[in-house]
C-alpha positions as CSV (number, residue, x, y, z in Angstrom):
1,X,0.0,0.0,0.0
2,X,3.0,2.3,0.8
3,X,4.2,1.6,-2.7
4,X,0.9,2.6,-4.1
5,X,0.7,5.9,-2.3
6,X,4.2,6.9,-3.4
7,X,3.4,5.9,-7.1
8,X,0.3,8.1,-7.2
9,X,2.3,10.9,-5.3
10,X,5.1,10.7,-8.0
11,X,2.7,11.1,-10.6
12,X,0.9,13.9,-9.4
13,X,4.6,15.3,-8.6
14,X,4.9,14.5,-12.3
15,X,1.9,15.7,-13.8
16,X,2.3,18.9,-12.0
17,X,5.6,19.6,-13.1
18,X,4.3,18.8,-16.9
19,X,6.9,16.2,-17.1
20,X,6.6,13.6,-20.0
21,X,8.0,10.6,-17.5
22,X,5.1,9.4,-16.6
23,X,3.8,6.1,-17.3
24,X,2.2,5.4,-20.6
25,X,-1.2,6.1,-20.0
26,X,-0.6,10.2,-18.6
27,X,0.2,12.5,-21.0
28,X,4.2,12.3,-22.7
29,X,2.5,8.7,-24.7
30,X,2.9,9.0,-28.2
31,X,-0.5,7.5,-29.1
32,X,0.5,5.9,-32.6
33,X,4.2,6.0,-33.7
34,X,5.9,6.6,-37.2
35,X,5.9,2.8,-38.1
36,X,2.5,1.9,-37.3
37,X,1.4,5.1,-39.1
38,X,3.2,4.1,-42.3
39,X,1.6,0.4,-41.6
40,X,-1.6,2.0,-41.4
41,X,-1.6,4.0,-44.7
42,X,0.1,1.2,-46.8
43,X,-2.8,-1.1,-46.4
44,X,-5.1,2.0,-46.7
45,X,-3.6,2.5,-49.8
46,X,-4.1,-1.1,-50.7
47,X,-7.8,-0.5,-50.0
48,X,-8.7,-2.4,-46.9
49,X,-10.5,0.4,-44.1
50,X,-9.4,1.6,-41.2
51,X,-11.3,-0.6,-39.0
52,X,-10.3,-4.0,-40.3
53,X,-6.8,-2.7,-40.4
54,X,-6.5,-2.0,-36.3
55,X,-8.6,-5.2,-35.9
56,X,-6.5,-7.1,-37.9
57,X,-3.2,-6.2,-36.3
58,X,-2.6,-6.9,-32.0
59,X,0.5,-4.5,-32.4
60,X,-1.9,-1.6,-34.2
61,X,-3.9,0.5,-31.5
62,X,-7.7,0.7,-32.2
63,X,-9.2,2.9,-35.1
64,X,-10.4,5.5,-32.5
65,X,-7.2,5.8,-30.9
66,X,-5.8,6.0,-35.0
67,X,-8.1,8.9,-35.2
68,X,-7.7,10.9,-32.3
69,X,-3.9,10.8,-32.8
70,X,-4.9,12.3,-36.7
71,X,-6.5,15.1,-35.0
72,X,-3.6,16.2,-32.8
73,X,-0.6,14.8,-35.1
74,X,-0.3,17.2,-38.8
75,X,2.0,15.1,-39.9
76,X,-0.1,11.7,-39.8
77,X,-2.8,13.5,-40.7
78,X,-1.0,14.8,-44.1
79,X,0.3,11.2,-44.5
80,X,-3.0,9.6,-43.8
81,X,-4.9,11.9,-46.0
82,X,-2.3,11.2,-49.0
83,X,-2.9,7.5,-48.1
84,X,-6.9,7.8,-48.9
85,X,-6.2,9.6,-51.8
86,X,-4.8,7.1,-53.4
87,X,-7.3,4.4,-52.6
88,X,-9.5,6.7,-54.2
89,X,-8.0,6.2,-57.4
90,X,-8.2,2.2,-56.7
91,X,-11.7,2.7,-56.3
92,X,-11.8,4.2,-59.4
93,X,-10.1,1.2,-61.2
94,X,-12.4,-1.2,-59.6
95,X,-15.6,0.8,-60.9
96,X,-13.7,0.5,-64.7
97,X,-13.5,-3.6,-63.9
98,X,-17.2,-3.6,-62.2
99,X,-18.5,-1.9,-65.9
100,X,-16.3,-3.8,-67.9
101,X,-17.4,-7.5,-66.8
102,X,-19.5,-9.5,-68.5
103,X,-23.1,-9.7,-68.5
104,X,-25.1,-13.1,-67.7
105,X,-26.8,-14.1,-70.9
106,X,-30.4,-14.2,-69.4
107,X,-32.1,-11.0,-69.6
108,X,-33.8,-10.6,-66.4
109,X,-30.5,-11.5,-64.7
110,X,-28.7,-9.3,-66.9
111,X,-31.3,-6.4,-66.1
112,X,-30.5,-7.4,-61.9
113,X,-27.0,-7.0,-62.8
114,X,-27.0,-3.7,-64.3
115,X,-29.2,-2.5,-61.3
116,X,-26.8,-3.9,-58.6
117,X,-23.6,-2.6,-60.8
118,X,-25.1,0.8,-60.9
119,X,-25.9,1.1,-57.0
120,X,-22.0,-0.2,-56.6
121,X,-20.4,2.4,-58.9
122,X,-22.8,5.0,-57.6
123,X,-21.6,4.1,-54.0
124,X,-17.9,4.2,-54.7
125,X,-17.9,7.0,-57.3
126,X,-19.6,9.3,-53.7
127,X,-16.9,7.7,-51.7
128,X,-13.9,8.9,-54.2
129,X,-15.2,12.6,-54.1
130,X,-15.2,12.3,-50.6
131,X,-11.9,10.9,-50.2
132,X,-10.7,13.2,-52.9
133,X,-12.4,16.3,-52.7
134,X,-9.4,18.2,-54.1
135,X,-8.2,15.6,-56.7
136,X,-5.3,12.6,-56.4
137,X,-2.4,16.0,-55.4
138,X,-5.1,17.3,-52.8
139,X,-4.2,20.7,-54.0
140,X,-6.8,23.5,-54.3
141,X,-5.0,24.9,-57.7
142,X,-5.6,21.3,-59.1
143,X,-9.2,21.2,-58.6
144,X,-10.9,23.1,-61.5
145,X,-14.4,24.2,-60.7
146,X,-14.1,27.4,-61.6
147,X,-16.0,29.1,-65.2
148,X,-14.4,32.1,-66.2
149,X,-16.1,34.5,-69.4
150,X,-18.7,37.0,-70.0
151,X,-22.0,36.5,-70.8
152,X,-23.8,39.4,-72.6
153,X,-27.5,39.6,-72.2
154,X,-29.4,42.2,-74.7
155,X,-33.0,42.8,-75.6
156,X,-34.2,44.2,-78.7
C-alpha cells in the first residue's frame, strides 16, 4: 500500500511539473508511432478500411485511438490523407472492372445485374469525391471548378 501511495504521489509530482516521464497512459504517450502510421496507410492504400486494419493487427492501437492521434498529429494527418487519396484512385479502377465485366446471358438476370452494378459504382464513385475532394495531389490549384467569361445579355 506504501508503494501505491508513493506511485500516485510521483505522478501527481509529475503531472504537476508537466513532465513527460510518466507512465504510458498520462500524457508524454505517443499514441500511434511513425511505423505503425506508415503500416496504417500502406494497407489504406491497398484499400482495406481503417477498421479491419487495427482489428486485424494486435501490435496496431484501435481505429479511435488512429483517429484521435490524426486530430492532434499534422503530420499523420498529411500522411493519412495522401494514403486515402490514393485508394480513391483504386476505387476508381475497380468501378472500370465492375462496368467492364460481363453480363449473364439471361435477360432478367442481366437487367439485376445492371441494377446492382449501378448502385455499386454509384456508392464508390460518392466515396472517391469524398476521399478526394481536391483531386489525387489534394491541391486546391488542381481542382478546377471554376468558369471564367462573359455572358452578354441584350433585348431588342
Amino acid at each position: 500500500m506504501l508503494h501505491f501511495l508513493f506511485f500516485l504521489n510521483n505522478v501527481k509530482y509529475n503531472l504537476d511539473q508537466g513532465s513527460s516521464n510518466c507512465p504510458g497512459f498520462f500524457m508524454g504517450k505517443e499514441r500511434v508511432t511513425k511505423k505503425q502510421m506508415e503500416l496504417i496507410c500502406n494497407e489504406l492504400m491497398e484499400g482495406r478500411s481503417l477498421a479491419k486494419i487495427c482489428q486485424g493487427n494486435a501490435d496496431l492501437p484501435s481505429s479511435r485511438t488512429v483517429t484521435r492521434h490524426l486530430q492532434d498529429s499534422e503530420e499523420s494527418y498529411i500522411q493519412y490523407r495522401k494514403a486515402r487519396a490514393i485508394q480513391g484512385e483504386l476505387l476508381r479502377d475497380e468501378i472500370i472492372d465492375l462496368v467492364e465485366q460481363k453480363l449473364p446471358e439471361d435477360p432478367k438476370m442481366a437487367m439485376a445485374e445492371v441494377g446492382r452494378r449501378r448502385l455499386e459504382v454509384e456508392h464508390k464513385d460518392k466515396y472517391i469525391r469524398q476521399l478526394q475532394p481536391l483531386g489525387i495531389r489534394d491541391r486546391a490549384e488542381d481542382k478546377n471548378d471554376q468558369v471564367s467569361g462573359t455572358i452578354t445579355l441584350s433585348w431588342e
